[in-house]
Backbone atoms as SQL, in Angstrom:
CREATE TABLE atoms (id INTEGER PRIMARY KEY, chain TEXT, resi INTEGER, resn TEXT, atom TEXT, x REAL, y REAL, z REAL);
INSERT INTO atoms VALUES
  (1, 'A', 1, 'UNK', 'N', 11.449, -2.019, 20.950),
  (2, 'A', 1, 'UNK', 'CA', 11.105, -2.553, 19.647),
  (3, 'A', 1, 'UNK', 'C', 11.999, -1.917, 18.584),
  (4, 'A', 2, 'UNK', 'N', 12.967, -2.719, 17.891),
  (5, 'A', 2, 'UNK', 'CA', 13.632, -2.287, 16.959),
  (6, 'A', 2, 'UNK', 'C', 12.987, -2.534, 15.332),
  (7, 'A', 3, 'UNK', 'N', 13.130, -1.459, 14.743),
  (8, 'A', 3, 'UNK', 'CA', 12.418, -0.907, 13.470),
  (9, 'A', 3, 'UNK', 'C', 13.325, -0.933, 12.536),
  (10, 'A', 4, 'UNK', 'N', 12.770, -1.528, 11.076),
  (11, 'A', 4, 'UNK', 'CA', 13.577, -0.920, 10.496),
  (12, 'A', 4, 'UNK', 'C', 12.926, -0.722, 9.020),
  (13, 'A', 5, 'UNK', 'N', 13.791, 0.158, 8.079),
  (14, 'A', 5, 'UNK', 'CA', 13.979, 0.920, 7.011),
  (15, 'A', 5, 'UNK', 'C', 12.268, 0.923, 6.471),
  (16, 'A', 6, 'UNK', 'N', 12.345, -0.171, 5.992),
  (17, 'A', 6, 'UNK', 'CA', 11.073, -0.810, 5.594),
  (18, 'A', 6, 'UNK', 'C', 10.149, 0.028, 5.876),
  (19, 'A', 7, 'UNK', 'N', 9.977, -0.186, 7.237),
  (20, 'A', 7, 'UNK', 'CA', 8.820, 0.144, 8.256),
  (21, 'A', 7, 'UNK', 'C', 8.581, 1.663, 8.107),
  (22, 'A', 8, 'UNK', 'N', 9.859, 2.206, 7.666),
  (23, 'A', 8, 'UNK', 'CA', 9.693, 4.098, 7.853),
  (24, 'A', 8, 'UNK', 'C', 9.501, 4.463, 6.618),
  (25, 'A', 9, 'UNK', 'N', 10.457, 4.090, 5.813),
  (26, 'A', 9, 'UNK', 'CA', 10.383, 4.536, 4.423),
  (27, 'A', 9, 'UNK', 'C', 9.019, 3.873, 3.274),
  (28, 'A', 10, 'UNK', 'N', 7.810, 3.627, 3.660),
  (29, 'A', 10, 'UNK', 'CA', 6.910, 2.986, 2.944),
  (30, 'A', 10, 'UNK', 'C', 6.531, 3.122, 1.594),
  (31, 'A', 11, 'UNK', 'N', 6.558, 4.311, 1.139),
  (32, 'A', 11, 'UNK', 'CA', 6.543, 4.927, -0.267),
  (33, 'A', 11, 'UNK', 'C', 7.666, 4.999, -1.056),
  (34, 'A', 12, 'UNK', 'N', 7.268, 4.362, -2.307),
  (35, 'A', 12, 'UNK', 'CA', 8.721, 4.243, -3.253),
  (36, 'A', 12, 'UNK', 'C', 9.335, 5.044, -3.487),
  (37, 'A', 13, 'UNK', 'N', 9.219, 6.336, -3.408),
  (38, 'A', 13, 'UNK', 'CA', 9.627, 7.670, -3.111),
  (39, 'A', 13, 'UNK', 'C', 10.097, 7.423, -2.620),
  (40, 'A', 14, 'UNK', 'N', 10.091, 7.873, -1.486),
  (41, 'A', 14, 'UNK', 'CA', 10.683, 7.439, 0.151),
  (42, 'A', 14, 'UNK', 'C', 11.725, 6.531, 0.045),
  (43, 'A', 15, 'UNK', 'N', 11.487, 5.318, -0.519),
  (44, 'A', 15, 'UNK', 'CA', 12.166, 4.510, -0.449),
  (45, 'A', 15, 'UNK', 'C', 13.655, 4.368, -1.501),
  (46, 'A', 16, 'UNK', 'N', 13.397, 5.145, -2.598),
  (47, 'A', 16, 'UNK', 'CA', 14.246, 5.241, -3.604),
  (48, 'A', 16, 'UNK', 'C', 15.128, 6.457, -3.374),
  (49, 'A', 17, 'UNK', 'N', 14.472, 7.418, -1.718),
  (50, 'A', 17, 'UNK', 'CA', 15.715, 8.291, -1.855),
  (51, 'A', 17, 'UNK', 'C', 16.459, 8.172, -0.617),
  (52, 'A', 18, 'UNK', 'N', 16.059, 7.882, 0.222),
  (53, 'A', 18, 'UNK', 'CA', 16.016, 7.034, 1.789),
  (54, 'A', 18, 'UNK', 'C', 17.738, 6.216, 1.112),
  (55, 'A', 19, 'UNK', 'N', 17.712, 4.859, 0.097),
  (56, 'A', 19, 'UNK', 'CA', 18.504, 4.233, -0.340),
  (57, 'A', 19, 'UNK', 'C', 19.815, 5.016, -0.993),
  (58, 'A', 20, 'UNK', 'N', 19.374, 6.210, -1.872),
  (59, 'A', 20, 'UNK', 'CA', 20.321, 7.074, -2.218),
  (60, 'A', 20, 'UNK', 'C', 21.240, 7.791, -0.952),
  (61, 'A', 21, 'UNK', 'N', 20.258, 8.427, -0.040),
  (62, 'A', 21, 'UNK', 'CA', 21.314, 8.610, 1.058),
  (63, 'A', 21, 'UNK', 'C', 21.766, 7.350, 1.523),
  (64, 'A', 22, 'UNK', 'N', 21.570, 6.342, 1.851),
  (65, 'A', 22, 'UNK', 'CA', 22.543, 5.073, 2.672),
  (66, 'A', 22, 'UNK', 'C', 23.273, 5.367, 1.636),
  (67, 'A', 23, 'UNK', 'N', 23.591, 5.088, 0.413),
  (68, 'A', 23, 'UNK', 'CA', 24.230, 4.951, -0.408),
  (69, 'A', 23, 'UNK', 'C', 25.734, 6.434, -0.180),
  (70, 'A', 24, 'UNK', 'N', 25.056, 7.253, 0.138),
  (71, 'A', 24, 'UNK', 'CA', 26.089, 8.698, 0.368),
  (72, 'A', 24, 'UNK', 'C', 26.731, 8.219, 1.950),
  (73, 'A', 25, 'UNK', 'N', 25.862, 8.074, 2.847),
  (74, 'A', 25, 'UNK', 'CA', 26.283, 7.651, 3.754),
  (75, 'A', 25, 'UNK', 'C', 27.570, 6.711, 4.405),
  (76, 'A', 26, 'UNK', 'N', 27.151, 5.830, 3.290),
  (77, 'A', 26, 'UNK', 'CA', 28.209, 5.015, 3.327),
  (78, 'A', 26, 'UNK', 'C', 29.286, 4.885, 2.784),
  (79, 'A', 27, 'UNK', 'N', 29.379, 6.005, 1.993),
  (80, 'A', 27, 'UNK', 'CA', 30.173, 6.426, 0.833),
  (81, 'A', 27, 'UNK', 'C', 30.537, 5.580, -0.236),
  (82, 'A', 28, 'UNK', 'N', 29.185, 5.000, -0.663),
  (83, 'A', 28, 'UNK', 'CA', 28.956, 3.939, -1.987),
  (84, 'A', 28, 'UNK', 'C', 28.063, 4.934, -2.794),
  (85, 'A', 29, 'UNK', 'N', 28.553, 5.675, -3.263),
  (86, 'A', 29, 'UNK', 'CA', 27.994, 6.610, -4.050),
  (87, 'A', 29, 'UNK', 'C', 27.788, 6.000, -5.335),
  (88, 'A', 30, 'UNK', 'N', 28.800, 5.572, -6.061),
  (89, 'A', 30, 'UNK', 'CA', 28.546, 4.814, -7.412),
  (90, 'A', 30, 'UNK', 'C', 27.972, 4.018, -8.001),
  (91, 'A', 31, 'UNK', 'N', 27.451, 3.849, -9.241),
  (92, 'A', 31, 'UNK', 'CA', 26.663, 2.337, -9.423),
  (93, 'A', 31, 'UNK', 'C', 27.384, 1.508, -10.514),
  (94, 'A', 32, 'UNK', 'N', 28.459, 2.302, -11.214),
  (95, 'A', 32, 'UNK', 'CA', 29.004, 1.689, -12.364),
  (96, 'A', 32, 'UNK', 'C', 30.004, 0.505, -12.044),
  (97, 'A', 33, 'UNK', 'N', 29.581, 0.104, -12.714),
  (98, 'A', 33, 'UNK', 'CA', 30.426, -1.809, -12.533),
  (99, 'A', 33, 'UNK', 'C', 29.781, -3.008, -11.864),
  (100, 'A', 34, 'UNK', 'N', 28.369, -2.027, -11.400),
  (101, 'A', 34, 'UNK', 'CA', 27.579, -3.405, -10.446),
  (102, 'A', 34, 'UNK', 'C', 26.338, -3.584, -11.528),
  (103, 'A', 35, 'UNK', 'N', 26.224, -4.522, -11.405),
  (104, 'A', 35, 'UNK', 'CA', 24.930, -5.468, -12.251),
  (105, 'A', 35, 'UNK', 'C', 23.510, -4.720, -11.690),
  (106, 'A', 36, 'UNK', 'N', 22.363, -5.037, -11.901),
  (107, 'A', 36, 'UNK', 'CA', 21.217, -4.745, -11.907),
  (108, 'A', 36, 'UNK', 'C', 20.714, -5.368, -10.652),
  (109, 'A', 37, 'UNK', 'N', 21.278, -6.706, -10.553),
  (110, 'A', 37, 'UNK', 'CA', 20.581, -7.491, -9.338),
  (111, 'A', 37, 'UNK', 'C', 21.566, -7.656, -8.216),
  (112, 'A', 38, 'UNK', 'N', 22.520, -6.850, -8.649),
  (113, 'A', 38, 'UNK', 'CA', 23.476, -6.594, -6.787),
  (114, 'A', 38, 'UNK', 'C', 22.625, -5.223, -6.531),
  (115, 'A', 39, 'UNK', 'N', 22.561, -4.193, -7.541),
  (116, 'A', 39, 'UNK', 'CA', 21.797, -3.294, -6.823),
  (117, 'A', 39, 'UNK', 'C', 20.542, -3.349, -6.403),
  (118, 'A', 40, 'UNK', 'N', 19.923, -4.029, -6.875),
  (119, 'A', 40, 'UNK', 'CA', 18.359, -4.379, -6.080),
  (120, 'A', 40, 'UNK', 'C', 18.784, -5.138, -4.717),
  (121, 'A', 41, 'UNK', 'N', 20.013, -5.586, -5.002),
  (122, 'A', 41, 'UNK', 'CA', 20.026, -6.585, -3.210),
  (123, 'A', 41, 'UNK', 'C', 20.327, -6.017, -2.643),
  (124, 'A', 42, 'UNK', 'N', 21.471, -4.816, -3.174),
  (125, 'A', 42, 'UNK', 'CA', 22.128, -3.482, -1.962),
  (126, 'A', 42, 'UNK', 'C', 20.713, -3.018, -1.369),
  (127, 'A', 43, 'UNK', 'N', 19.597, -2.332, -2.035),
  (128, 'A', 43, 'UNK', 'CA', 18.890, -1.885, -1.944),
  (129, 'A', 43, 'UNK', 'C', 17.513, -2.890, -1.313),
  (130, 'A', 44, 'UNK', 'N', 17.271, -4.390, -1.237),
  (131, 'A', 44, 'UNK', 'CA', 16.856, -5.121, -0.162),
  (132, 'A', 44, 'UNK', 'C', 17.551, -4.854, 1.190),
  (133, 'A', 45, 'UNK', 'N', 18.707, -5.179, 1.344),
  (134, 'A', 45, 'UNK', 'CA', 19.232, -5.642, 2.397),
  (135, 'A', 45, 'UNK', 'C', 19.310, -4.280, 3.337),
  (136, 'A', 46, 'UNK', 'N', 19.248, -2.919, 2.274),
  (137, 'A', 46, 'UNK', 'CA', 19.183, -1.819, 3.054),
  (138, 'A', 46, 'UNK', 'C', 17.614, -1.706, 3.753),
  (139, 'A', 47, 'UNK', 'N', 16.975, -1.794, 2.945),
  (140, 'A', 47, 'UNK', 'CA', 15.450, -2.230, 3.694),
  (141, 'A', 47, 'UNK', 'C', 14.669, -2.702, 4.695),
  (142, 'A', 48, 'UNK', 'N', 15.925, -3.826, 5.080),
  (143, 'A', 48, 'UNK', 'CA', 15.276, -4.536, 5.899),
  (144, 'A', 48, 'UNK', 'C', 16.672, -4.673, 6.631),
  (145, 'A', 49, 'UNK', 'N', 17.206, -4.025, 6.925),
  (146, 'A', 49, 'UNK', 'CA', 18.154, -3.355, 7.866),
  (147, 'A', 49, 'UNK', 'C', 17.698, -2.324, 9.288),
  (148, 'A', 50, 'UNK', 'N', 18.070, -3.025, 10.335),
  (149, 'A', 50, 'UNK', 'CA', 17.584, -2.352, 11.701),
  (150, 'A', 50, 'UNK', 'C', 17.991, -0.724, 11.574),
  (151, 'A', 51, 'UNK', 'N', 17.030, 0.074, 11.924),
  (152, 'A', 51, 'UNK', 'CA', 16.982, 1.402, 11.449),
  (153, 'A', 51, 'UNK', 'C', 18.191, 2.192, 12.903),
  (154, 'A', 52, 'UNK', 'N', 19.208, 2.830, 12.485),
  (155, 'A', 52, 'UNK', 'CA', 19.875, 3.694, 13.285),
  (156, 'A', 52, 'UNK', 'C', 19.502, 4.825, 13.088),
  (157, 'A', 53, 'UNK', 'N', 20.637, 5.537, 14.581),
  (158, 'A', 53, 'UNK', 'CA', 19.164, 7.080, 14.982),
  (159, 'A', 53, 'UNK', 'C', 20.738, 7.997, 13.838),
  (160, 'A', 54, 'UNK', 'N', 21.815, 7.630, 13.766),
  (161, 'A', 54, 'UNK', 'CA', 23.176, 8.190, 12.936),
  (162, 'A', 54, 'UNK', 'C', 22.511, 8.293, 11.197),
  (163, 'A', 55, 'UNK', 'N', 22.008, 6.966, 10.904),
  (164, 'A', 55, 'UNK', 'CA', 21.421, 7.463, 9.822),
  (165, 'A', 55, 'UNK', 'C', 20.033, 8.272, 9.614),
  (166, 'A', 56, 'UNK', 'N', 19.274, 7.927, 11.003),
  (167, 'A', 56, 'UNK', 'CA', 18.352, 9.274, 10.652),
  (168, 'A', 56, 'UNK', 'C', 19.023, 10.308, 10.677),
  (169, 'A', 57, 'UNK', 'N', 19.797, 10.656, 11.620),
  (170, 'A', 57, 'UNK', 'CA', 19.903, 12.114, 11.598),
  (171, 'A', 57, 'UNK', 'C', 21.013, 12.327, 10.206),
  (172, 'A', 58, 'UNK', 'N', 21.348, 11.566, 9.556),
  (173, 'A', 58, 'UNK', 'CA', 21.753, 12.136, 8.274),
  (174, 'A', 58, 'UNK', 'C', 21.078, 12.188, 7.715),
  (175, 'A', 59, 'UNK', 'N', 19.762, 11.883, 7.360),
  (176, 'A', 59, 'UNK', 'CA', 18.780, 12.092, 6.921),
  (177, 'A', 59, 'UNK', 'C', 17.957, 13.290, 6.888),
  (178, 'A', 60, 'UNK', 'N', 17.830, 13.307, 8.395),
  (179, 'A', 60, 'UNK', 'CA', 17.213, 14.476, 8.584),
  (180, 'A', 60, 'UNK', 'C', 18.424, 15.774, 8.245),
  (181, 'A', 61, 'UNK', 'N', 19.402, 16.023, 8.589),
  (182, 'A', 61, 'UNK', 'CA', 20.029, 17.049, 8.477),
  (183, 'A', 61, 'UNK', 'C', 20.410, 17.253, 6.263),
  (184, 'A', 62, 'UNK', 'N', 19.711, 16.387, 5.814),
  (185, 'A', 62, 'UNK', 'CA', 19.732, 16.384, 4.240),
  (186, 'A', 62, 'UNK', 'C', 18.335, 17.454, 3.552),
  (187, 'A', 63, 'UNK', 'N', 17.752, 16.522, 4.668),
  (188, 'A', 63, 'UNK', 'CA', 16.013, 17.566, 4.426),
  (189, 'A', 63, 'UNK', 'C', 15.575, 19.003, 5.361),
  (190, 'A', 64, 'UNK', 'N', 17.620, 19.211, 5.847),
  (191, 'A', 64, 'UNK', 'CA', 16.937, 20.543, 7.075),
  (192, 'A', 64, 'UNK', 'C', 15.959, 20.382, 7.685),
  (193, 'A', 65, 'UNK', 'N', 16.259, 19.164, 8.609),
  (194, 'A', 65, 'UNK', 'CA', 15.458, 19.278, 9.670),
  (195, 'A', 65, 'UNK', 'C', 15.976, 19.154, 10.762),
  (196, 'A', 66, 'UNK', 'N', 15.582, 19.196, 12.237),
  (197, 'A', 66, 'UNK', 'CA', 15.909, 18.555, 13.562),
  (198, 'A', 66, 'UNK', 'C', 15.173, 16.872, 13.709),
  (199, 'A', 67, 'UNK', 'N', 16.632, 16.014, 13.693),
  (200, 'A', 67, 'UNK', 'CA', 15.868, 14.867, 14.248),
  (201, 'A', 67, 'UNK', 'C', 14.496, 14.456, 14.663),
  (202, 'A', 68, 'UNK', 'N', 14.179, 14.852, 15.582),
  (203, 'A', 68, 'UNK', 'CA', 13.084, 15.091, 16.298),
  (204, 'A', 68, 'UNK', 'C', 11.613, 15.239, 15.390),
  (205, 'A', 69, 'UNK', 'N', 11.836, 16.124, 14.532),
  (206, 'A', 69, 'UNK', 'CA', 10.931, 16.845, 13.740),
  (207, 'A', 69, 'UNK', 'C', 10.460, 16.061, 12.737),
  (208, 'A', 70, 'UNK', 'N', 11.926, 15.413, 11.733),
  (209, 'A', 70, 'UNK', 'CA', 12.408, 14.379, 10.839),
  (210, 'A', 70, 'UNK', 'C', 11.355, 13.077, 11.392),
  (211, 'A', 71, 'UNK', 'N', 11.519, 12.528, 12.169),
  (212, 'A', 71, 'UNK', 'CA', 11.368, 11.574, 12.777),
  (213, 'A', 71, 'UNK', 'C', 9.633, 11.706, 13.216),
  (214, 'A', 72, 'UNK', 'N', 9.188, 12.615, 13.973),
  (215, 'A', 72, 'UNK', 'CA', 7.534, 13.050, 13.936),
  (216, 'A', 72, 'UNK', 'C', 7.099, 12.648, 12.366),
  (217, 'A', 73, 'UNK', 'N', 7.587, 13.625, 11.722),
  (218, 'A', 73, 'UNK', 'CA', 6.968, 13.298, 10.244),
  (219, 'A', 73, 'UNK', 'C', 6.835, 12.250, 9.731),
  (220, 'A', 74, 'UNK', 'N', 7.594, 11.332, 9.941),
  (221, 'A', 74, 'UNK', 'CA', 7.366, 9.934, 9.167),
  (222, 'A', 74, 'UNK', 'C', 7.229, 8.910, 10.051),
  (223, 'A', 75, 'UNK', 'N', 6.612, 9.374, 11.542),
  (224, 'A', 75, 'UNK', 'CA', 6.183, 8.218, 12.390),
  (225, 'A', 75, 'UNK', 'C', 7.129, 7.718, 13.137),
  (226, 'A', 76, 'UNK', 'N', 8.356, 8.181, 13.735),
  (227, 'A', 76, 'UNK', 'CA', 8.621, 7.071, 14.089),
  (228, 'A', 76, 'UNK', 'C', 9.490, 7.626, 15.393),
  (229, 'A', 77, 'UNK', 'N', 9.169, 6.958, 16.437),
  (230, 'A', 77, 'UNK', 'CA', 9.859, 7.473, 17.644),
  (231, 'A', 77, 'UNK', 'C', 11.927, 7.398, 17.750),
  (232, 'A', 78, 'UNK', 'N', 12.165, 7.927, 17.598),
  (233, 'A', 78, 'UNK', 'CA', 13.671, 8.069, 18.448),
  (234, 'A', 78, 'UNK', 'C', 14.220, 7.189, 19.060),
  (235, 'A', 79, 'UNK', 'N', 13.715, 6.678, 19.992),
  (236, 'A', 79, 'UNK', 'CA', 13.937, 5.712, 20.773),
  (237, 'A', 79, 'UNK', 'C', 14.076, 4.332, 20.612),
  (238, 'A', 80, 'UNK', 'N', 13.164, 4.146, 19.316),
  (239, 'A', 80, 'UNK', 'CA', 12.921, 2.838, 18.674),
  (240, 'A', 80, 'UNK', 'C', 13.989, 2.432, 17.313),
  (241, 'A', 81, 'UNK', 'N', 15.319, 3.517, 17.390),
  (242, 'A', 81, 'UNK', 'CA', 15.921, 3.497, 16.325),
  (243, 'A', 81, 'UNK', 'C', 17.535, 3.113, 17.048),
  (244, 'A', 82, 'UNK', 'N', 18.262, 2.080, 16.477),
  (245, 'A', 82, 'UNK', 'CA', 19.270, 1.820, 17.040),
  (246, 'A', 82, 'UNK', 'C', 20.420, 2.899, 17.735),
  (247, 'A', 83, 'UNK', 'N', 20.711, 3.196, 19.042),
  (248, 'A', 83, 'UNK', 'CA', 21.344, 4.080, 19.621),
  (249, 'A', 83, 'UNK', 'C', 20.793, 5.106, 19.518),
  (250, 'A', 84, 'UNK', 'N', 19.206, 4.919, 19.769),
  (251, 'A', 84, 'UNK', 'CA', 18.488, 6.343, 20.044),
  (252, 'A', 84, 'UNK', 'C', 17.616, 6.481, 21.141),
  (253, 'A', 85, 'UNK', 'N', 17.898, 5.516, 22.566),
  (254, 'A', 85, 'UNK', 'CA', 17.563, 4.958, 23.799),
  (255, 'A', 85, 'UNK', 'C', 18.375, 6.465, 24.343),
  (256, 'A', 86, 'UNK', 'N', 17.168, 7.332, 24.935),
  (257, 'A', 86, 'UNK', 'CA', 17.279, 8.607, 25.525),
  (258, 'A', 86, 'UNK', 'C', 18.235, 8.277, 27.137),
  (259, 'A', 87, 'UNK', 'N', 19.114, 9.103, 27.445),
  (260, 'A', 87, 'UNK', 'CA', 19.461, 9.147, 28.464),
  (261, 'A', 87, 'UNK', 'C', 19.139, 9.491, 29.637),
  (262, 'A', 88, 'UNK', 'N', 18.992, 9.149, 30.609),
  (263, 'A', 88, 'UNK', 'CA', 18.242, 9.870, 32.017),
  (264, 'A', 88, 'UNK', 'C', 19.592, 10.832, 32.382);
């Protein structure tokens, strides 16, 4: 079952800083020169975007944590996050 953003980040909190890192992540750090309603769509489309285990763990390594730990806390298994299918 693939998850995404939405589903983890539920609180506007959450959700307004969750978007700031994609935003570092992707190295779209800036907002000057974009309109009001490209950034609300950057910030849809990040939402409802299939969740990867690369951006959790930038995530987690923002809030000093271990993946693992990151991921307990806000529910959500590892496995269920794009390229986070454990290896035998």
């Amino acid at each position: 079952m693939m998850i995404q953003y939405d589903d983890i980040f539920v609180e506007v909190r959450q959700r307004v800083a969750a978007f700031q890192y994609w935003k570092e992540f992707t190295n779209q750090t800036g907002i000057y020169g974009i309109t009001e309603s490209d950034y609300l769509d950057e910030a849809y489309r990040f939402l409802y975007t299939s969740a990867s285990k690369d951006f959790m763990e930038f995530c987690a390594k923002k809030e000093g944590m271990p993946l693992d730990e990151y991921c307990d806390m806000l529910g959500v298994c590892v496995e269920d996050l794009i390229g986070g299918v454990l290896e035998d």
